[in-house]
C-alpha positions in Angstrom: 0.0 0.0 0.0 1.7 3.3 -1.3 1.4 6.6 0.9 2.0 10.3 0.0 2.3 12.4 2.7 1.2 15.7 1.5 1.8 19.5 3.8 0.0 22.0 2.2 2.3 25.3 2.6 2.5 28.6 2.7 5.1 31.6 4.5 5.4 28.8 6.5 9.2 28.5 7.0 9.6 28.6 10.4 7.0 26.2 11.0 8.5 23.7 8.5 11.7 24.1 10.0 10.5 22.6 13.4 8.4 19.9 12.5 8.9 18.6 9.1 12.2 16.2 10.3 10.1 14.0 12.3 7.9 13.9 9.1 11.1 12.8 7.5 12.5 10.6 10.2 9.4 8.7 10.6 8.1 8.5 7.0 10.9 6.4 5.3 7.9 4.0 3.7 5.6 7.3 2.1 6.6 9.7 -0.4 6.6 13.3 1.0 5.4 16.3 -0.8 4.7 20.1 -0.2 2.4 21.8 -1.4 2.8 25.7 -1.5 0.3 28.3 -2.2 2.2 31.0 -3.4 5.1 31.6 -0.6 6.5 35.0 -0.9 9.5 33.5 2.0 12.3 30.9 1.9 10.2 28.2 2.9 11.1 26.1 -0.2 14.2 27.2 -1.0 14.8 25.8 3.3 13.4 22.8 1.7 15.2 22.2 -1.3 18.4 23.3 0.6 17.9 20.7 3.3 15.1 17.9 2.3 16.2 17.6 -1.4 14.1 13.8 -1.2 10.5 16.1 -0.7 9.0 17.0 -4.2 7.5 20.6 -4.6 4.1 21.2 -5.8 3.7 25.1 -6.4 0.4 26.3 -6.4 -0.3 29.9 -8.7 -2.0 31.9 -5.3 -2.6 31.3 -2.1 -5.5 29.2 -2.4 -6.3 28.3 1.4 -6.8 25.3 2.6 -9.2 23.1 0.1 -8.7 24.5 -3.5 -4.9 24.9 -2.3 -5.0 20.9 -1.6 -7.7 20.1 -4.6 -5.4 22.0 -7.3 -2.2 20.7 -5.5 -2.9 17.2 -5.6 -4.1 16.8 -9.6 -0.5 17.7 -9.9 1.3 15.0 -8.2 3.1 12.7 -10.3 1.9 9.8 -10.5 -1.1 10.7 -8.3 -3.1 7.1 -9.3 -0.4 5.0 -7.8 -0.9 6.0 -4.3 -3.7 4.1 -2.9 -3.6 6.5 0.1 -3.1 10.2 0.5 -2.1 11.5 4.0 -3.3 15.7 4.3 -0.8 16.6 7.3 -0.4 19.8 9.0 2.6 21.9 9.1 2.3 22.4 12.2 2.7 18.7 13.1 5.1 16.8 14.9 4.2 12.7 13.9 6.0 9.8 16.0 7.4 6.6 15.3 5.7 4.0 13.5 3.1 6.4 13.0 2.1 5.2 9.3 1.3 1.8 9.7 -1.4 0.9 11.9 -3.6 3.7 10.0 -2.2 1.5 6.6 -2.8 -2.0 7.9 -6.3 -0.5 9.1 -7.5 0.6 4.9 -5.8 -2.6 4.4 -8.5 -4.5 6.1 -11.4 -3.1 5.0 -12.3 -1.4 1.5 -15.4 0.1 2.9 -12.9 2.3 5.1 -12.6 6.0 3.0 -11.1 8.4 5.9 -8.6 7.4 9.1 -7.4 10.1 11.5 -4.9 9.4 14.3 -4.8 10.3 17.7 -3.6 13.8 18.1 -2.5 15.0 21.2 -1.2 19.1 22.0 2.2 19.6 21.3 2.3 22.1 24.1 1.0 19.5 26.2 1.4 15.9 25.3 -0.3 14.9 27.9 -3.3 16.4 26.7 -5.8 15.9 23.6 -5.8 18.3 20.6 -8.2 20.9 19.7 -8.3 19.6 16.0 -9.8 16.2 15.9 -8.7 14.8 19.5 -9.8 11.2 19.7 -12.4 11.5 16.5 -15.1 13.4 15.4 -18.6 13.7 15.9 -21.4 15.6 15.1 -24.7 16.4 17.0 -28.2 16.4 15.7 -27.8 20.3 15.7 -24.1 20.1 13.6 -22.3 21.2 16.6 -19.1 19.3 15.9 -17.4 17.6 19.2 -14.7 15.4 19.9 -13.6 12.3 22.0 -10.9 13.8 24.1 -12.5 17.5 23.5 -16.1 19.0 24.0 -15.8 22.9 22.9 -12.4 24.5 24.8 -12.5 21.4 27.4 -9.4 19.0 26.3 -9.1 15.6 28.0 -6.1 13.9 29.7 -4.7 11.6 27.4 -5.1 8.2 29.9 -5.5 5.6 27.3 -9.1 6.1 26.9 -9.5 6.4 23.3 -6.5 4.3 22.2 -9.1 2.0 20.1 -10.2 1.9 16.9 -13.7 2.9 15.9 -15.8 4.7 13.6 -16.1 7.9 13.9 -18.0 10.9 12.1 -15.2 13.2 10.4 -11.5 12.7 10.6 -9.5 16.1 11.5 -8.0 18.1 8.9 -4.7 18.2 11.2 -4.0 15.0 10.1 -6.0 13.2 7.2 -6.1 10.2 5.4 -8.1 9.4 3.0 -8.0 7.0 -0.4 -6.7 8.3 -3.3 -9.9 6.9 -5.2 -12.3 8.7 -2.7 -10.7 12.0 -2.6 -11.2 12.3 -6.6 -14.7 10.6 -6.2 -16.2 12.5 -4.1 -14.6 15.8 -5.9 -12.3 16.8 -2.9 -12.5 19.6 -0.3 -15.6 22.7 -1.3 -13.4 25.0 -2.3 -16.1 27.7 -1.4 -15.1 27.6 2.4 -11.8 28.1 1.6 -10.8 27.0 5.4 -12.3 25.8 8.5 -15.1 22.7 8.3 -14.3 21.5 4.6 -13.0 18.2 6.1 -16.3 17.6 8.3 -17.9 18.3 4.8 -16.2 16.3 3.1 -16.3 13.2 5.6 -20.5 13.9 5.8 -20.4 13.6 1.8 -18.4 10.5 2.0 -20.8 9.3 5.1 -23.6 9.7 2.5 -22.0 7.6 -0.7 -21.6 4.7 2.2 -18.0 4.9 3.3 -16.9 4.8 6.3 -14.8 7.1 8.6 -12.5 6.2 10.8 -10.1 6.7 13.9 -6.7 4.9 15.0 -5.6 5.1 18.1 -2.6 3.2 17.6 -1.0 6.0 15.4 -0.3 9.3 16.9 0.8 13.1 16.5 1.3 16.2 18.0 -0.6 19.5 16.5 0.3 23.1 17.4 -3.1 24.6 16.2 -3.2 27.8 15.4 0.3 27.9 13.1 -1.6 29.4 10.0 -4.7 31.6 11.8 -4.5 32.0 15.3 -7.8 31.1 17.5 -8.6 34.6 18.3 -8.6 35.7 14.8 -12.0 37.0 13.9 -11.6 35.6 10.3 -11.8 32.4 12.2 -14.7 32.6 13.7 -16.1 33.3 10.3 -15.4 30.9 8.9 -16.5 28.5 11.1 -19.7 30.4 11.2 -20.4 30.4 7.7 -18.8 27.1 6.6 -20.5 25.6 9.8 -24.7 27.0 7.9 -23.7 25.8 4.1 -22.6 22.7 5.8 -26.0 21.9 7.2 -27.8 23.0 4.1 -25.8 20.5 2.1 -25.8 17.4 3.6 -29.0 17.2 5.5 -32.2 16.0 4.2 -34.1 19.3 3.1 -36.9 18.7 5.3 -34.7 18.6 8.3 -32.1 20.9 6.7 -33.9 24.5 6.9 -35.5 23.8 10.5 -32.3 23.1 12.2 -30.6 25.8 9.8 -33.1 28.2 11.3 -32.4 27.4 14.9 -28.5 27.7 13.9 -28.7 31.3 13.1 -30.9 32.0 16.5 -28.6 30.3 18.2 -25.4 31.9 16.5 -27.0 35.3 17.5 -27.0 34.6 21.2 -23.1 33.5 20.8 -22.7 36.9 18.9 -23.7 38.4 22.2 -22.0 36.7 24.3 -19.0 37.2 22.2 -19.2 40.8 22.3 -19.1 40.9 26.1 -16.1 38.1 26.2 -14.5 38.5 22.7 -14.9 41.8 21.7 -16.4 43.6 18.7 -14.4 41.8 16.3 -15.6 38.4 16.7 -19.3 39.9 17.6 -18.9 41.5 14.0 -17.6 38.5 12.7 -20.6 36.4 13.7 -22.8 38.7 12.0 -21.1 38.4 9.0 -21.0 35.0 8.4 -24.9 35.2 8.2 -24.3 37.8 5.4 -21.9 35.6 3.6 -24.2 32.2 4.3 -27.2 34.0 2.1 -24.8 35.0 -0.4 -24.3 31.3 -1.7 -27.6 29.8 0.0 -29.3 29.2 -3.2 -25.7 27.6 -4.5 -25.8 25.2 -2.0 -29.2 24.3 -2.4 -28.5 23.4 -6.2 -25.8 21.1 -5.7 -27.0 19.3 -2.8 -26.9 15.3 -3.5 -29.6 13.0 -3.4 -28.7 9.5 -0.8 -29.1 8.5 2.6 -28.0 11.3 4.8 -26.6 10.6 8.4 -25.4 12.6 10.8 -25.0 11.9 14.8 -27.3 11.4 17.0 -26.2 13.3 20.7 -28.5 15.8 21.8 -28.2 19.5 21.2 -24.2 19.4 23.1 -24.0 23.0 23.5 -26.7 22.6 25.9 -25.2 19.6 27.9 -22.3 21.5 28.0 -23.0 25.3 29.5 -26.3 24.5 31.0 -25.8 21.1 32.2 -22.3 21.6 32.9 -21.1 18.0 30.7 -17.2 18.5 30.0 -16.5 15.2 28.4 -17.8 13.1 25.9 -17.7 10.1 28.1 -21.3 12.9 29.9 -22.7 13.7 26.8 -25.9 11.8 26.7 
């Protein structure tokens, strides 16, 4: 089974500089490719200059992250003889032997489209991730959530989650996915340019049948944070926004504009609190998402996809969490 490992970059020398030789250390069995959206530093010339084995793939712009993977990977070479692509980070640190218990797992069943790893804090090993934790879930309300990490409550790493089990989405931190399925299922929406396209893209593939998965035999370290920081305002919205097309896509219509609806009532109280907490930007930020959700509304409705659509079944999360006070997923009813 061939791997390419595959960093999507861009101005991102100094975070390549850290973390890309444990890539190379522990990655002797994959080929290893960056792609770069348009760097205007020495990130690849630090590459070329020092990882001479890591093949460039040079996008025209700074696309983000899904067009800047989607354009990036039609040009590797070769592309059709690597049953699996692995979408990692740059701000990742992977550990030995990280590759082949998330191979041998694709390996044994062909239903299996998506794997994600554990992945721990690099700041804190000892603790889950933001960014996928111990797998990903969704609840009836498209609130995502994690094993390992309910909202901004992160989880002791204590062996808990070091199973394998289906999941709902695989993180974006650290994603594998077939070769065959990426292409199938037409890649990341490059409308949402960041934030959500993988939980998108895992719903879609949840839809045509596939399954997602999580190994927690294999893990890494994520900084989060490396390209947009959490308190960047253009994070929030685009989490906001991606978060509402999301919905309108993959649910079934007659569940899709009810829950949609309750979303943006919701989203307005947040906006409140925000402004008290957060500050004008992210209140303003909020807001805006709504604006930019109505301006490709009636694009989403036209390309949703007829099938059986699924989605998780836990019970509105944001209320189990700050009414009822439920920090970890092992609560959540």
């Amino acid at each position: 089974m061939k791997t390419a490992v595959v960093i999507l970059n861009w101005n991102g020398r100094k975070l390549l500089e850290e973390f890309i030789p444990s890539v190379v250390e522990f990655s002797q069995s994959a080929d290893l490719f960056v792609i770069d959206n348009a760097s205007d530093d020495d990130s690849i010339a630090y590459i070329n200059a020092n990882f001479p084995k890591i093949q460039i793939i040079q996008n025209e712009g700074n696309f983000g992250y899904a067009k800047g993977y989607n354009e990036g990977i039609k040009k590797l070479p070769d592309l059709k003889n690597y049953e699996i692509l692995c979408l990692l980070n740059s701000d990742v640190q992977v550990s030995e032997n990280w590759l082949e218990p998330i191979e041998n797992l694709f390996a044994t069943n062909a239903e299996i489209a998506v794997v994600q790893p554990k992945i721990l804090d690099y700041k804190n090993p000892n603790l889950f991730e933001y960014a996928g934790a111990g797998g990903g879930f969704i609840d009836n309300y498209g609130y995502p959530f994690c094993r390992g990490r309910v909202f901004w409550d992160l989880e002791e790493d204590k062996g808990q989650y070091d199973d394998t089990i289906q999941t709902f989405w695989a993180s974006g931190a650290c994603f594998f996915i077939r070769t065959e399925e990426f292409l199938n299922s037409g890649g990341f929406d490059e409308g949402f340019f960041a934030h959500m396209e993988e939980i998108d893209l895992c719903w879609r593939i949840n839809n045509y049948g596939k399954k997602v998965y999580y190994c927690g035999a294999s893990k890494v370290y994520h900084l989060g944070g490396g390209t947009l920081k959490n308190s960047n305002p253009k994070k929030t919205y685009l989490n906001f926004r991606n978060s509402l097309w999301m919905l309108v896509k993959n649910l079934p219509a007659w569940k899709a504009f009810p829950i949609v609806f309750l979303r943006l009532s919701f989203d307005g109280i947040t906006g409140i609190v925000f402004l008290f907490y957060e500050g004008f930007g992210h209140f303003w930020a909020v807001l805006d998402s709504h604006f930019g959700f109505y301006k490709r509304l009636f694009h989403y409705m036209k390309i949703r996809k007829p099938g059986i659509q699924k989605y998780s079944s836990k019970q509105f999360v944001p209320y189990q969490y700050f009414i009822q006070k439920r920090k970890k997923f092992s609560d959540l009813k």
